[in-house]
ZAMARGU-4260 file (C-alpha; in steps of 0.2 Angstrom, whole numbers, plus 5000, padded with zeros to 4 digits):
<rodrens>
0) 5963/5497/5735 | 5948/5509/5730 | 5954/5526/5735 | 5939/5539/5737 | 5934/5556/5739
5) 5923/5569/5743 | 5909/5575/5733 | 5900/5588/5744 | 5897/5581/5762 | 5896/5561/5755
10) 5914/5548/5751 | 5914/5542/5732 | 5927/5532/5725 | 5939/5542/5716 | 5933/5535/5700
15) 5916/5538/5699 | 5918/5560/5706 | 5922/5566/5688 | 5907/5559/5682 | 5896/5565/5698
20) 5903/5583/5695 | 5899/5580/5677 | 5881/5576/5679 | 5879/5594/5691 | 5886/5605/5679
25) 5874/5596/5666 | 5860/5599/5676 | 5864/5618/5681 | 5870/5623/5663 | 5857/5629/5655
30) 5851/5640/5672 | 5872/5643/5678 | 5872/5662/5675 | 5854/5665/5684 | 5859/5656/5698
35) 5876/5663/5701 | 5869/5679/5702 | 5854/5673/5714 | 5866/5662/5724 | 5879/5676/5728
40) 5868/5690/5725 | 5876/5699/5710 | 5894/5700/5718 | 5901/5685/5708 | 5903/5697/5695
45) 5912/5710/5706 | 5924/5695/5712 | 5927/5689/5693 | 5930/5707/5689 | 5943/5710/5704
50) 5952/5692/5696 | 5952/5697/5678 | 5961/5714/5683 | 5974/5702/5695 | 5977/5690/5681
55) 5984/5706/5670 | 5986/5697/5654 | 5995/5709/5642 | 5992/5707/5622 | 6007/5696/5621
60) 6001/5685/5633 | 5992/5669/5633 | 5977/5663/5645 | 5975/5646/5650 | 5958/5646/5657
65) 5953/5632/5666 | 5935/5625/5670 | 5930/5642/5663 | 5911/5637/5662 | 5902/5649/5654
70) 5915/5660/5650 | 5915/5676/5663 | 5934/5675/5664 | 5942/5671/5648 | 5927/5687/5640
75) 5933/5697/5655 | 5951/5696/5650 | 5949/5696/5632 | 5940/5714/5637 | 5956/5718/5648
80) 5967/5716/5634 | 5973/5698/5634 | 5981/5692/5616 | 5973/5675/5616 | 5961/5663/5629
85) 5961/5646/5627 | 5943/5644/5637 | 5942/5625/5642 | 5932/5613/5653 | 5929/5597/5655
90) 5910/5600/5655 | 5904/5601/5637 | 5887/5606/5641 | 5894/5621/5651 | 5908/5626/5636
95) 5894/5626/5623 | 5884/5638/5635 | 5901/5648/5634 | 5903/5645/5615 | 5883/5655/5612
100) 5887/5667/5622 | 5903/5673/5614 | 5893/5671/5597 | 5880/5684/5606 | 5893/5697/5610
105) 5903/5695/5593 | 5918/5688/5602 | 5927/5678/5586 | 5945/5682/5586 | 5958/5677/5601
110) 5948/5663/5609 | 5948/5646/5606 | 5935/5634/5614 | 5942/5615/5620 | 5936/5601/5631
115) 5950/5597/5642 | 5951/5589/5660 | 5962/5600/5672 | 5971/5587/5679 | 5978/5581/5662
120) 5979/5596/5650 | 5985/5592/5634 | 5997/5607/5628 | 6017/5604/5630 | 6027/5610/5643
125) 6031/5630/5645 | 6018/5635/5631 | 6009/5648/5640 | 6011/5665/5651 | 5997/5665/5664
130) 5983/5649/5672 | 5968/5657/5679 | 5953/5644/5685 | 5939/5651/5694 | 5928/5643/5704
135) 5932/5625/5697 | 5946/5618/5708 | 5934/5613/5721 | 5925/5604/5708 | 5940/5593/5702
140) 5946/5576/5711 | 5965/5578/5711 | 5966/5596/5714 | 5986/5592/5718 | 5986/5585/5696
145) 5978/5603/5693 | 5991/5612/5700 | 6007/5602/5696 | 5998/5603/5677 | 5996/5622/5680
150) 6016/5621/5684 | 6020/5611/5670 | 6011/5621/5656 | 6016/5638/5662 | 6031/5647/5655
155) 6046/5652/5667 | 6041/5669/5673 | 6021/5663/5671 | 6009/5665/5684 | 5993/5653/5691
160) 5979/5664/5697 | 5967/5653/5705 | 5949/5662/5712 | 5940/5650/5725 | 5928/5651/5738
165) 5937/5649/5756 | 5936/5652/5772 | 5927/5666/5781 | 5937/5676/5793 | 5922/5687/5800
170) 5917/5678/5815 | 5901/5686/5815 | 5894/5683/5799 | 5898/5663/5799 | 5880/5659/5806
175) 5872/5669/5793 | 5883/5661/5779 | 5880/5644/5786 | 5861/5647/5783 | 5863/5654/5767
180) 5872/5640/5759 | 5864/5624/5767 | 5845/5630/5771 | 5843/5645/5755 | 5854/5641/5741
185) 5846/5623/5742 | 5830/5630/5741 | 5833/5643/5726 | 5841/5628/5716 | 5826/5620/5720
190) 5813/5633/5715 | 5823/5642/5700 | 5833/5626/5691 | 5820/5611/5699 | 5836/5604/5705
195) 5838/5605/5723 | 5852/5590/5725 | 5865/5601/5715 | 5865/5616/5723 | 5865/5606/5739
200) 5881/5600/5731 | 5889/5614/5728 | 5885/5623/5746 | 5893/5606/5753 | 5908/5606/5742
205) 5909/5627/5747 | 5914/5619/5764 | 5925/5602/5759 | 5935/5614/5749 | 5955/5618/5758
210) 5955/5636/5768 | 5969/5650/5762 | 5982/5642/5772 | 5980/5625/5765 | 5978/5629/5747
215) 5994/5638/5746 | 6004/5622/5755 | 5995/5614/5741 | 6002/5626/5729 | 6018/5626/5733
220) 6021/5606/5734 | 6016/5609/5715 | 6032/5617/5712 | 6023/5636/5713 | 6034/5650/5722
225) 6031/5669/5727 | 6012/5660/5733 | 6000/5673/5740 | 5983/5676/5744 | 5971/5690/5744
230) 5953/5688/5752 | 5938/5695/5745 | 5921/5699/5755 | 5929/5693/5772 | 5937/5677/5765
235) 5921/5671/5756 | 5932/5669/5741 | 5951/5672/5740 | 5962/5675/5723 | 5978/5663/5725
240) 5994/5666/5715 | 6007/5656/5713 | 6022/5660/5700 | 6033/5649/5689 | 6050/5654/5691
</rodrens>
């Protein structure tokens, strides 16, 4: 039987999505940063900031960061006082952006840089303290095999911190942010990064994505316990936790 999925609004075969999301992030790479900031209007950096401090990673602690892109989180934490990042993402065009930019900010020690599919992540069982993956879930075809991974890898007493766009729980903004993600982000992806089916993409795969409720059913079928959530900007985003006990 050839299962699918979604990617954005359309029904691939499960297959072929990895290799769909590949060639967005391909695309976007080179442009990823700019257009965060033009797509949420700077306060993608207030959220990532509000994740790092909730992820909490002490210097004994190690950070699995998953489809950390360009690398906000894993510098973020470093910043914060993590002992060591292991910054990966199946995109390599998106890590090498990551790897320049912690040349350009003379980040060399406590970092390691690694290509690895979230839904297979090749470390051993109870090998590290804390799983953080921001904006990236939506992205993955098996978001189930991400978590249960998450699960696997963490230590007893290790937490999964997931930051994700959800849904919004301010009735009177929805028709504002239904235009700004399927009639302007579109049109800035368009006009800044020449790529107007991407970020038509990624607004589409904004709304596919589970709401709060659902992701933390999600999480707890993984095997997660003590699972909460916190919403940010009316539910726009929410940060998920999930311990390993």
């Amino acid at each position: 039987m050839n299962e699918t999925t979604d990617f954005g609004f359309r029904e691939v075969p499960k297959a072929e999505k990895a290799s769909l999301v590949r060639q967005v992030f391909d695309s976007v790479a080179p442009r990823y940063d700019l257009m965060n900031d033009l797509m949420s209007l700077g306060i993608h950096r207030i959220w990532k900031r509000i994740f790092v401090n909730a992820i909490a990673a002490s210097p004994r602690e190690t950070l699995l960061d998953l489809a950390g892109g360009t690398g906000d989180i894993a510098f973020g934490a470093l910043a914060a006082g993590a002992g060591h990042v292991i910054l990966t993402d199946v995109n390599a065009e998106m890590l090498e952006v990551a790897r320049k930019r912690a040349l350009d900010r003379g980040i060399v020690r406590g970092i390691e840089f690694a290509v690895v599919d979230a839904e297979r992540i090749p470390l051993p069982d109870r090998s590290v303290e804390k799983v953080s993956i921001a904006f990236g879930l939506r992205n993955c075809t098996d978001k189930d095999a991400v978590l249960r991974e998450a699960r696997r890898v963490l230590r007893p007493g290790g937490r999964f911190h997931c930051l994700e766009f959800s849904k919004l729980e301010v009735a009177a903004l929805a028709s504002l942010y239904e235009s700004w993600n399927f009639r302007i982000l579109p049109e800035i992806g368009a006009r800044v990064a020449n790529d107007r089916d991407s970020y038509q993409y990624l607004a589409e795969s904004i709304r596919k994505f589970p709401d709060q409720t659902t992701l933390a059913g999600m999480m707890e079928r993984a095997g997660l316990e003590r699972v909460a959530h916190r919403n940010l900007s009316g539910g726009i985003v929410a940060i998920h936790t999930g311990w390993r006990l």
